[in-house]
ZAMIDO-584712 format. One line per field, with one value per residue (C-alpha): residue in one letter; x, y, z. Coordinates in Angstrom, 3 decimals. Layout:
N
aa <- (a | ...)
east <- (X | ...)
north <- (Y | ...)
up <- (Z | ...)
This chain:
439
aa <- (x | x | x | x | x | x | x | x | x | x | x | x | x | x | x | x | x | x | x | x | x | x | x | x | x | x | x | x | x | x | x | x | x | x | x | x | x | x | x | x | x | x | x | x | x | x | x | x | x | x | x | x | x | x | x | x | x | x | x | x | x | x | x | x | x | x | x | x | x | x | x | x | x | x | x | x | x | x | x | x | x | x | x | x | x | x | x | x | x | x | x | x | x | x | x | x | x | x | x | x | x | x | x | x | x | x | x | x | x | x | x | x | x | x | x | x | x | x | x | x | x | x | x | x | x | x | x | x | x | x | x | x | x | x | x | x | x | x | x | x | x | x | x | x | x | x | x | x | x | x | x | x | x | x | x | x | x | x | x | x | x | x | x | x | x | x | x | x | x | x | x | x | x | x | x | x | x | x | x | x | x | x | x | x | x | x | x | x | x | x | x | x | x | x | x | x | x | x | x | x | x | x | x | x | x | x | x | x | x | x | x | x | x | x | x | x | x | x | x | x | x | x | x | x | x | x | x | x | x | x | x | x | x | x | x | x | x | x | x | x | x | x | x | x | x | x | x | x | x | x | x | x | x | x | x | x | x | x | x | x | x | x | x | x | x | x | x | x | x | x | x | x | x | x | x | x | x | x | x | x | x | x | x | x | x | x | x | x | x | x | x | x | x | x | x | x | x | x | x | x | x | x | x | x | x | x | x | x | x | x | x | x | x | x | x | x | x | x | x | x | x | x | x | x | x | x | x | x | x | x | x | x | x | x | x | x | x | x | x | x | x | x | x | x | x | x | x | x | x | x | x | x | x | x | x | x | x | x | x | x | x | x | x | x | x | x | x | x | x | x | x | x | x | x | x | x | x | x | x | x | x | x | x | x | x | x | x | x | x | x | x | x | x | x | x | x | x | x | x | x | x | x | x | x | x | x | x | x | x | x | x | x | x | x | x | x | x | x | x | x | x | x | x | x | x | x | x | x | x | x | x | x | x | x | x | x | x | x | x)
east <- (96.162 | 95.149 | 98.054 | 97.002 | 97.793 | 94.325 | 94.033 | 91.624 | 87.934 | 85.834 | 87.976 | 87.646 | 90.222 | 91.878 | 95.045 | 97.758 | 100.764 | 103.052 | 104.674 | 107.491 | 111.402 | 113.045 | 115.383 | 118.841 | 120.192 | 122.435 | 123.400 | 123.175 | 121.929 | 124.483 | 83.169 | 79.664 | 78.843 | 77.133 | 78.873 | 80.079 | 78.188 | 78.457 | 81.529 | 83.015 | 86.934 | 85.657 | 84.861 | 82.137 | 82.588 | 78.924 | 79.390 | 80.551 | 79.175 | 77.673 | 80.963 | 82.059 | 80.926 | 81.378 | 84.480 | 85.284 | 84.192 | 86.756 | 86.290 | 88.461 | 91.673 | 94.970 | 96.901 | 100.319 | 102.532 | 101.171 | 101.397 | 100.171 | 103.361 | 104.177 | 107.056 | 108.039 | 110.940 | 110.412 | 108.556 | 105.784 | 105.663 | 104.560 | 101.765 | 99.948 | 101.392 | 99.586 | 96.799 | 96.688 | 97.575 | 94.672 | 92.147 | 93.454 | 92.743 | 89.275 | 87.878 | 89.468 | 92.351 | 93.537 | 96.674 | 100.154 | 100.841 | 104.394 | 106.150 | 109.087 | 111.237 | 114.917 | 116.925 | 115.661 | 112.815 | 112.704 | 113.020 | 109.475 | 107.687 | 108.703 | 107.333 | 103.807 | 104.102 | 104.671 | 101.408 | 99.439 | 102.274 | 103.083 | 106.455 | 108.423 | 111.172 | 114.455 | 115.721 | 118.673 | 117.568 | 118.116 | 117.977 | 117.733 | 120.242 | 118.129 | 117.904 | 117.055 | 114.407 | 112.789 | 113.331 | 111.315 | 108.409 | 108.800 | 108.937 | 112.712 | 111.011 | 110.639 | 114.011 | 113.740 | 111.297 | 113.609 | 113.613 | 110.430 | 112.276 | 113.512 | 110.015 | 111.204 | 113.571 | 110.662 | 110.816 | 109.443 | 105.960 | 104.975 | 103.241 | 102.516 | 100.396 | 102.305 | 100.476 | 101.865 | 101.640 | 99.519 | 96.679 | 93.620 | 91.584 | 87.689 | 86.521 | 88.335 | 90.318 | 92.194 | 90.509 | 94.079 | 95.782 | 94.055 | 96.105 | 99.690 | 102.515 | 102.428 | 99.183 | 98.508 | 95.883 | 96.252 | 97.855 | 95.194 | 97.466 | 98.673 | 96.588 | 99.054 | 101.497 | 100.814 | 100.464 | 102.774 | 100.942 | 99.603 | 100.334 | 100.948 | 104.555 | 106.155 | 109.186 | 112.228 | 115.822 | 116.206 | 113.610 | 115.011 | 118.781 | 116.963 | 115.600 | 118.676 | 120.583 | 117.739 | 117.976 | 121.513 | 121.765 | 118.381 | 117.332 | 113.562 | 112.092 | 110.190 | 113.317 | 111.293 | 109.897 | 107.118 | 108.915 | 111.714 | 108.648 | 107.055 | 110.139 | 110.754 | 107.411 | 106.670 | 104.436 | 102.053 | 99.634 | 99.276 | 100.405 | 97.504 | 94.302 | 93.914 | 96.859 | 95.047 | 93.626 | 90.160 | 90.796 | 88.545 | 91.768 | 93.523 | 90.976 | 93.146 | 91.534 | 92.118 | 90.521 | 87.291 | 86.594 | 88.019 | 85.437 | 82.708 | 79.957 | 81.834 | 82.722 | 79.307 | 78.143 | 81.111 | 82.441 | 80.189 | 82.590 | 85.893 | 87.900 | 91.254 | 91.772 | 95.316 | 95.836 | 98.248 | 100.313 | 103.101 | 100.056 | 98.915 | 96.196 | 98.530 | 99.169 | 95.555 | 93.730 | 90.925 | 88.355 | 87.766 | 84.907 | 83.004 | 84.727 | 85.474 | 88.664 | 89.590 | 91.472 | 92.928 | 94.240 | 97.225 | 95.084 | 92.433 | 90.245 | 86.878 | 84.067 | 84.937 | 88.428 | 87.627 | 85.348 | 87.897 | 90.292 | 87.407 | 87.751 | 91.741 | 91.339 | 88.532 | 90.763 | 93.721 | 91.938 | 89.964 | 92.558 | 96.227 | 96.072 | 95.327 | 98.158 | 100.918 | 99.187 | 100.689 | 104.338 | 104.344 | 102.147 | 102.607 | 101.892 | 98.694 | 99.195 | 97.071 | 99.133 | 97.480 | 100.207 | 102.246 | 104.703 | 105.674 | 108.544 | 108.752 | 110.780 | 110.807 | 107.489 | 106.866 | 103.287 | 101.784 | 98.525 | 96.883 | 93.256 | 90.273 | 87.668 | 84.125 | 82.258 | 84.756 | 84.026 | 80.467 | 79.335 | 80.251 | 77.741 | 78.160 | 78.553 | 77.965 | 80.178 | 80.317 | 79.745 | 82.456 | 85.436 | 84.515 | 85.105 | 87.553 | 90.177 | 89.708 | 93.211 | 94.918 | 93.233 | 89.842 | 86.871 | 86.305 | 89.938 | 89.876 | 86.388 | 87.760 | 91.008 | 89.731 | 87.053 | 89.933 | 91.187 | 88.617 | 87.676 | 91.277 | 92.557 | 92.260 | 93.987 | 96.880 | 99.632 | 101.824 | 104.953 | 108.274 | 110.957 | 113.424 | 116.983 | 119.317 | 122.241 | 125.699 | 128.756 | 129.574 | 126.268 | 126.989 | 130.508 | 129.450 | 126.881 | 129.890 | 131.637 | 128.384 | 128.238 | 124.798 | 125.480 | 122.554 | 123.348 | 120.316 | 120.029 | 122.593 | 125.467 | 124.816 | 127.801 | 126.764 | 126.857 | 130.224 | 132.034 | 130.693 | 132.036 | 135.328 | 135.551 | 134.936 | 138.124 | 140.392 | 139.443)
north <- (141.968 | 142.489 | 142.943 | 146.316 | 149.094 | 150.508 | 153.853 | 157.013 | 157.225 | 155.849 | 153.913 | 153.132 | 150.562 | 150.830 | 149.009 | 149.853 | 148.122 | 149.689 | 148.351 | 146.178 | 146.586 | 144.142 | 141.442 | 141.487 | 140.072 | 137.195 | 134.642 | 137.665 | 136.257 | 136.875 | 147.579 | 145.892 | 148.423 | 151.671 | 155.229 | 155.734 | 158.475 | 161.815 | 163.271 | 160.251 | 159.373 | 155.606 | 153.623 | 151.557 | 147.633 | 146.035 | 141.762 | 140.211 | 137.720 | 134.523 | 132.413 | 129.179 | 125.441 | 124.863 | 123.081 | 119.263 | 118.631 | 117.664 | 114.201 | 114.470 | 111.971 | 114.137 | 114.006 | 114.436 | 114.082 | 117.289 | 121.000 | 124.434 | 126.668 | 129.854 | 132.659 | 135.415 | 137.646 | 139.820 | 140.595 | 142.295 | 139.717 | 137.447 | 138.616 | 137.954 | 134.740 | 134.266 | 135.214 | 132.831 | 129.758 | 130.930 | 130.798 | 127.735 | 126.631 | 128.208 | 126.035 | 122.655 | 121.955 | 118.277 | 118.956 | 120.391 | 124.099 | 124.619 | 128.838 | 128.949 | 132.572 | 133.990 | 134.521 | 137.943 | 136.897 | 137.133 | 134.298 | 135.793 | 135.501 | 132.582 | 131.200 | 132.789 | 131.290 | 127.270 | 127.687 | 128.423 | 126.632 | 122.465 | 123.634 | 126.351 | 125.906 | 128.643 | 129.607 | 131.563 | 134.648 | 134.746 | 138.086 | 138.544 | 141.535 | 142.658 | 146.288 | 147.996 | 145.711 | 146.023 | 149.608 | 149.692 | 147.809 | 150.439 | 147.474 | 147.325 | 144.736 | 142.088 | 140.616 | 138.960 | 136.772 | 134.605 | 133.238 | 131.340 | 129.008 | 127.327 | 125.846 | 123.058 | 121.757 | 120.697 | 116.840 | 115.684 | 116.471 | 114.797 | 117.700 | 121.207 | 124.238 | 127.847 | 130.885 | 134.291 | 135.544 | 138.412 | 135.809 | 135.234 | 131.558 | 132.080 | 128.383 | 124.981 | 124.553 | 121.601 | 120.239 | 122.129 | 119.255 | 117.215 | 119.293 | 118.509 | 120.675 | 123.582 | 124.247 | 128.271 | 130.830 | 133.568 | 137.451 | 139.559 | 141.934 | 139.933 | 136.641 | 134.453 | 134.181 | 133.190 | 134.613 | 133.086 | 133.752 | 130.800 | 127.250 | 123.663 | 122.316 | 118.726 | 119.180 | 118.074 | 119.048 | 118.538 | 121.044 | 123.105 | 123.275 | 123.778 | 126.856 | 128.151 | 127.425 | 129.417 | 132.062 | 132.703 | 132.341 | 133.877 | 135.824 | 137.237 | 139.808 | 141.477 | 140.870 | 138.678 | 135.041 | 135.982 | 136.281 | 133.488 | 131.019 | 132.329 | 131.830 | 128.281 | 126.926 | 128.279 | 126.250 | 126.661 | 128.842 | 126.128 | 122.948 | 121.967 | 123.647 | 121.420 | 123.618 | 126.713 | 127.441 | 129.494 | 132.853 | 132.709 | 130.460 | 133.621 | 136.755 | 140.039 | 142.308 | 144.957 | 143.333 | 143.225 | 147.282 | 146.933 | 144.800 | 145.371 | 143.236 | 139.824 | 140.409 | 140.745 | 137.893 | 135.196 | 136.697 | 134.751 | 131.542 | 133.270 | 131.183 | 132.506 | 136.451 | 138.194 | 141.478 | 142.333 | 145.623 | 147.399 | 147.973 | 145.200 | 144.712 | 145.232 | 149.068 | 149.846 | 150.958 | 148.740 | 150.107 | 146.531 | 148.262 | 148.887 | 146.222 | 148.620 | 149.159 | 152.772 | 155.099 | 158.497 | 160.893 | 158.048 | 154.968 | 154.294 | 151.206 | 150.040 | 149.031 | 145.534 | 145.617 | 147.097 | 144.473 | 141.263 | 143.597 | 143.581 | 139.973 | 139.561 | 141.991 | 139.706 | 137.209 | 139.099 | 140.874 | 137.223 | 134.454 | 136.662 | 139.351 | 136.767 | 135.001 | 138.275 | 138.537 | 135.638 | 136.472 | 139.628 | 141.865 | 145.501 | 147.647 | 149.745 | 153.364 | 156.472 | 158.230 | 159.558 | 157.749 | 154.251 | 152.591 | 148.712 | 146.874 | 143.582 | 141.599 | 143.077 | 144.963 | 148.351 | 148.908 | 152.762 | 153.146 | 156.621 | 157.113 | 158.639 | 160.747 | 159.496 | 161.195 | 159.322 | 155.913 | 156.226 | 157.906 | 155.054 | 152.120 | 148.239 | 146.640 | 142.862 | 140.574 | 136.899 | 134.663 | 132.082 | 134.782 | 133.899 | 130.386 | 129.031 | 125.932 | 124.792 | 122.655 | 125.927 | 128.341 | 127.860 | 129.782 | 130.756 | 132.092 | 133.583 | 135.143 | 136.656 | 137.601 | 139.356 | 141.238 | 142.361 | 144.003 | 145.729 | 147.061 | 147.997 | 149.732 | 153.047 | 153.257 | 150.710 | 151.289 | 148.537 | 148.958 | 147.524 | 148.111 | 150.287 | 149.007 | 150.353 | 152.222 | 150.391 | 152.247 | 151.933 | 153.874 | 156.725 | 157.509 | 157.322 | 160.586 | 162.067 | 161.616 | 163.257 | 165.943 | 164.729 | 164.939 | 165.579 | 168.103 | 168.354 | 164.743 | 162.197 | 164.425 | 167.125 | 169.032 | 167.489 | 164.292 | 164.522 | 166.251 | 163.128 | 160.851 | 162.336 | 162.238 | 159.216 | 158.358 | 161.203 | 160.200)
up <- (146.691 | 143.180 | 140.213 | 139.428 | 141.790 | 143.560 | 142.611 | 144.553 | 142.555 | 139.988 | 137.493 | 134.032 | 132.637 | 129.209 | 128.503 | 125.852 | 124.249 | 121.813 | 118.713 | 119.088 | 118.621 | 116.192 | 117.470 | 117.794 | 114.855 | 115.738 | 112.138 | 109.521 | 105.611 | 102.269 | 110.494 | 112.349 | 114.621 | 113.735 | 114.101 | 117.558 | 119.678 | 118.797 | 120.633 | 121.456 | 120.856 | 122.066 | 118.729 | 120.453 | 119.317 | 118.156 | 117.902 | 114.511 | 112.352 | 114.533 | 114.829 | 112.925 | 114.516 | 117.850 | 118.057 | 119.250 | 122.531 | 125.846 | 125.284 | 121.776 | 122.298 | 121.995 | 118.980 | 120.344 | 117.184 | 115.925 | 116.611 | 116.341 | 116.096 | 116.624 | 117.421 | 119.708 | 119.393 | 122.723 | 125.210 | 124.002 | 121.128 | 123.640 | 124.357 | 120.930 | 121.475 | 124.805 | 123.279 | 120.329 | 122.629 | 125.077 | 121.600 | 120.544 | 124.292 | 124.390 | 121.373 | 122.753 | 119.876 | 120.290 | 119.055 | 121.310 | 121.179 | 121.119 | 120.977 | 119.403 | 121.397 | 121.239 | 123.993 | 124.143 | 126.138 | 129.730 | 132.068 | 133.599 | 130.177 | 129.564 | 132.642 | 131.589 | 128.300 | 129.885 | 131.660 | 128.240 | 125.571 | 125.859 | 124.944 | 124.686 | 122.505 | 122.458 | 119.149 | 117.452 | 115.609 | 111.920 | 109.928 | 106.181 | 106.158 | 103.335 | 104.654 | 100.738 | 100.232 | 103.802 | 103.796 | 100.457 | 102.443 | 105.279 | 108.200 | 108.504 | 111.681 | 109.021 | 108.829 | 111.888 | 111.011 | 108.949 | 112.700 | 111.250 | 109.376 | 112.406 | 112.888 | 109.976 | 112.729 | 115.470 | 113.908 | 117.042 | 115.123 | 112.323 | 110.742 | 112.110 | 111.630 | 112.018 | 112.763 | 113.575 | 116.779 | 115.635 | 114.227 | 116.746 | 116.443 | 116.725 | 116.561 | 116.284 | 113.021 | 114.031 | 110.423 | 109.611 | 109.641 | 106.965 | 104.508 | 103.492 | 102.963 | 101.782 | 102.315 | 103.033 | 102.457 | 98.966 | 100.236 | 100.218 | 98.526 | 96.217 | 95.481 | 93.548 | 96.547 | 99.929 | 102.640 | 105.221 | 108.585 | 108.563 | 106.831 | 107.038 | 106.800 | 107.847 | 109.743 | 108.252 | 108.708 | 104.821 | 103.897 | 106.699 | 105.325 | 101.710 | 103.010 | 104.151 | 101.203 | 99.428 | 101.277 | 101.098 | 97.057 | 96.345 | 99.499 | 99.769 | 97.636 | 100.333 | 102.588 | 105.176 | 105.050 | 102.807 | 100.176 | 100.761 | 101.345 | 98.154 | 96.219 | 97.681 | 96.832 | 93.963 | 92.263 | 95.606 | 92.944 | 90.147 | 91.007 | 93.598 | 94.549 | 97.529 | 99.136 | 98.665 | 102.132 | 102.355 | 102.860 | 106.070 | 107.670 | 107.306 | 106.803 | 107.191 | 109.513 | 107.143 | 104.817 | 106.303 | 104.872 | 101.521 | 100.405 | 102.782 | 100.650 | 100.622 | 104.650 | 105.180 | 103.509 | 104.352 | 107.132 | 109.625 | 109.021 | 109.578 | 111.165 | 111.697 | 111.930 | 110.993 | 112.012 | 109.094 | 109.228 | 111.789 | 114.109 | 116.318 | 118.961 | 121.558 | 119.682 | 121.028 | 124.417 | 125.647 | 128.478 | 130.643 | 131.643 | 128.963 | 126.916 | 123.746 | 121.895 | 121.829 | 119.029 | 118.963 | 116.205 | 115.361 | 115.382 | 112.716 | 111.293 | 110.319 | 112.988 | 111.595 | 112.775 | 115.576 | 116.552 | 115.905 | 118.619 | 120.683 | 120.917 | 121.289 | 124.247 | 126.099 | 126.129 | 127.030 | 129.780 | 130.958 | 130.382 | 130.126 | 132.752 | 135.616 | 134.711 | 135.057 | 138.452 | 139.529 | 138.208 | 139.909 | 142.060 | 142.202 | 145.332 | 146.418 | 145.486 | 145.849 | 143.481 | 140.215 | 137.844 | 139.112 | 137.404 | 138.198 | 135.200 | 135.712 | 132.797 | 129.936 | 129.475 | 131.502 | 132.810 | 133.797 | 135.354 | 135.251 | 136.817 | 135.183 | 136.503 | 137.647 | 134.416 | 131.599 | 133.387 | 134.174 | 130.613 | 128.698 | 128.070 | 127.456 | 124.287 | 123.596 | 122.746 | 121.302 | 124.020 | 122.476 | 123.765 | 126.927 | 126.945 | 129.206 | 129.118 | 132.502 | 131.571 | 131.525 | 134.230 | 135.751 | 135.299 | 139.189 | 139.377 | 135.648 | 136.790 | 140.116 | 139.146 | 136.201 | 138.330 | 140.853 | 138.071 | 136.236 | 139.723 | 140.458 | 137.291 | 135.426 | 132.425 | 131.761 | 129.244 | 128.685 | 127.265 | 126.337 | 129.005 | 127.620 | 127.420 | 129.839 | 127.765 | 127.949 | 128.873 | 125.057 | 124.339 | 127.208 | 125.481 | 122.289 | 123.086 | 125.306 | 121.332 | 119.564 | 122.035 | 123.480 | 127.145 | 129.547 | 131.578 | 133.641 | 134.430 | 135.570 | 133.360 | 135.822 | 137.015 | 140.939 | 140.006 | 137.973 | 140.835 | 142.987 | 140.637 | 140.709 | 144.543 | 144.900 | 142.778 | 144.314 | 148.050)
C-alpha cells in the first residue's frame, strides 16, 4: 500500500510545507522560463543553466576525517536537511555527512535522517536573546541559530564544510575542502561580510569557547550567527582573498532577478544554491505531475527561482518521499480531504478534479536531479515508490504538527477570558467533567 492515501478520480499532486516555528530556547545569551500560460496560477518551471562538472565518480576513496555539516531545529527543518544530504548523495561527495538537531526533533525524523546522514549528532539549543535587534530584521526565527556554533565542537573531523539546511548542492563541490578556515562566500546584501550559510571551519573546542565568550560580551548585530561570525572574523574581507568563496558556492536564489545579466551569463556554473529569506522551498506547492512549482496571491519570485525549487522538489518528491513511506503508511480513503500526523509534521491530502490535472503540460528538467545514490536508496525502489505516489496523491500539504496546549496554556485562556464554548469548553462536556468527580 502506497504512503499516500488513494483518493476517487483523476489526481494531480502538489505538495506544501509551511514556514517553520523557532526552537525552544534552552541556554539564553547576556527567471529561465518564459511567462506562464495565460490564465494560469501554475508558474510553469523551464530548465536552468547546463549544470557545473560532473562530479567524482564511485570509485573516489572516502575521506572520512572530513564533513559536510548541517542543522535542524524541528521537524519541518528536516526536511531541507534531507534534501541537502540526498544532493550531496546524488553527485557522489567523498566526504561524511553529519546533521547536527535539538531535542525537538522527533524520534521518527530522526530515523529518516540516519538513512540519508553518517551521523546524526543531538545538540542543546542556544538563543541570542537579542529580541530588539531580531525584531528590527523582522525574523525573530534567527536567534536560534546561535545553535550553529555547536558545529566547532565535532573534533572528530579535521576540517568541515557547514551549509544551511535551506542550501541545495547541484554538482560535486567537495573541491570545498581545499580551503582553510574561514573560508565563506560575500552577502549578497552586503558584500564586505559573509554570508554564513555556507563556510569552511576546523573544529576546535578553543575556537568554540572563543565564540561563546564573544557572544556573550559582544553579541550579534543582526541578533543571529551572521552577525556574531562576522564580528569574530573580522578581517575575513581584507586579510586573505583565498577565503573569499565564489559567489556561485553560495548564489542566493533571490539573487538570480536582481541582476538578471550576470545570472545569465555565470549562472551555468552555480554550484551551491541558498534560498535566502523567511520563505523556503518547503513554503511552496509542487504538482508531481507536471513537475512545476506553484504560487498564489502570498507567494512570489522570478522564473529563475522558481526553477532552482523545481529542482529541490525532484529530489524531495524522488529520493525523500519514499523514505516517509517506510516510517509510516497512511490508510486508503475515498474521502475528498484525509489527514494522517505522524511525528511532528501534519500531512492533508485534498483531490483535484480531472480538468486541473489533465490541462497542465510537462516541463523539462535537468537530468542531473535525477541522479540517484544507490548507497542510500536504489533507483528501482526510488523509481516505484515515487510512481505509487504520483499516481496516488492529489494535493499534499505538509505541515508542522501543532503543539498540543498544556494545562498551563488552557488556564491561562480560562484567565484571559478565551474559553471555547462551542468546542471542548462546551457546557456538555463541563457537566461531564464534573460528574465524573461528584460520582
Amino acid at each position: 500500500m502506497p504512503f499516500f492515501c488513494r483518493c476517487a478520480g483523476v489526481l494531480a499532486n502538489v505538495i506544501h510545507l509551511p514556514l517553520s516555528s523557532a526552537g525552544k530556547r534552552l541556554i539564553p545569551f547576556g527567471d529561465l522560463a518564459g511567462p506562464p500560460p495565460a490564465g494560469e496560477a501554475v508558474a510553469e518551471v523551464g530548465a536552468r543553466p547546463e549544470p557545473c562538472p560532473a562530479g567524482p565518480g564511485p570509485t573516489r576513496m572516502s575521506v572520512t576525517d572530513q564533513a559536510f555539516v548541517t542543522l535542524a531545529t524541528d521537524d519541518v527543518y528536516c526536511q531541507g536537511a534531507l534534501v541537502l544530504g540526498q544532493s550531496l548523495r546524488n553527485h557522489k561527495t567523498s566526504r561524511k555527512l553529519t546533521v547536527l538537531i535539538t531535542p525537538e526533533i522527533s524520534s521518527g525524523m530522526r530515523s529518516v535522517l540516519r538513512s540519508v546522514f553518517d551521523e546524526v549528532i543531538q545538540v542543546d539549543v542556544l538563543d541570542s536573546a537579542d529580541s530588539v535587534h531580531l525584531a528590527l530584521m523582522q525574523r525573530p526565527e534567527l536567534g536560534v541559530t546561535f545553535t550553529k556554533l555547536r558545529c566547532w565542537t565535532l573534533t572528530q573531523f579535521s576540517k568541515c564544510v557547514f551549509m544551511d539546511a535551506d542550501t541545495l548542492v547541484l554538482c560535486n563541490v567537495d573541491e570545498l575542502f581545499d580551503r582553510e578556515e574561514f573560508s565563506a562566500a560575500p552577502d549578497s546584501g552586503w558584500p564586505d561580510c559573509f554570508n554564513s550559510g555556507v563556510f569552511v571551519f576546523r573544529p576546535s573546542l578553543k575556537t568554540y569557547n572563543l565564540l561563546l565568550q564573544f557572544a556573550a560580551e559582544h553579541g550579534s548585530f543582526d541578533g543571529g550567527d551572521q552577525g556574531l561570525l562576522n564580528s569574530f572574523f573580522s578581517n575575513w574581507a581584507t586579510a586573505d582573498i583565498g577565503k573569499h568563496l565564489p559567489f556561485l558556492y553560495n548564489l542566493s536564489s533571490s539573487a538570480v532577478y536582481t541582476y538578471v545579466p550576470a545570472f545569465n551569463h555565470f549562472g551555468r556554473d552555480a554550484k551551491v544554491v541558498h534560498f535566502l529569506g523567511a520563505t523556503k522551498p518547503w513554503n511552496y506547492k509542487y504538482n508531481l505531475q507536471t513537475k512545476r512549482v506553484m504560487q498564489d496571491d502570498t507567494t512570489s519570485g522570478s522564473f529563475h527561482q522558481l526553477s532552482f525549487l523545481a529542482l529541490w522538489w525532484n529530489i524531495y518528491s524522488a529520493s525523500i518521499l519514499p523514505l516517509l513511506e517506510k516510517l509510516q503508511k497512511m490508510e486508503e480513503s475515498e474521502s475528498k480531504e484525509c489527514k494522517h500526523t505522524f511525528n511532528g509534521v501534519e500531512i492533508t491530502l485534498k483531490k483535484v478534479s480531472p480538468c486541473v490535472a489533465n490541462s497542465q503540460q510537462m516541463p523539462e528538467l535537468p537530468e542531473q536531479a535525477n541522479e540517484i545514490n544507490a548507497t542510500v536508496c536504489s533507483p528501482e525502489e526510488l523509481t516505484f515508490e515515487a510512481n505509487e505516489i504520483a499516481d496516488s496523491v492529489s494535493e499534499l500539504s505538509i505541515h508542522l504538527k501543532p503543539a498540543k496546549p498544556t494545562p498551563e496554556d488552557e488556564r491561562r485562556k480560562w484567565e484571559e477570558g478565551r474559553m471555547d464554548y462551542m468546542g471542548k469548553d462546551a457546557f456538555e462536556h463541563i457537566k461531564k467533567k464534573l460528574d465524573a468527580f461528584l460520582h
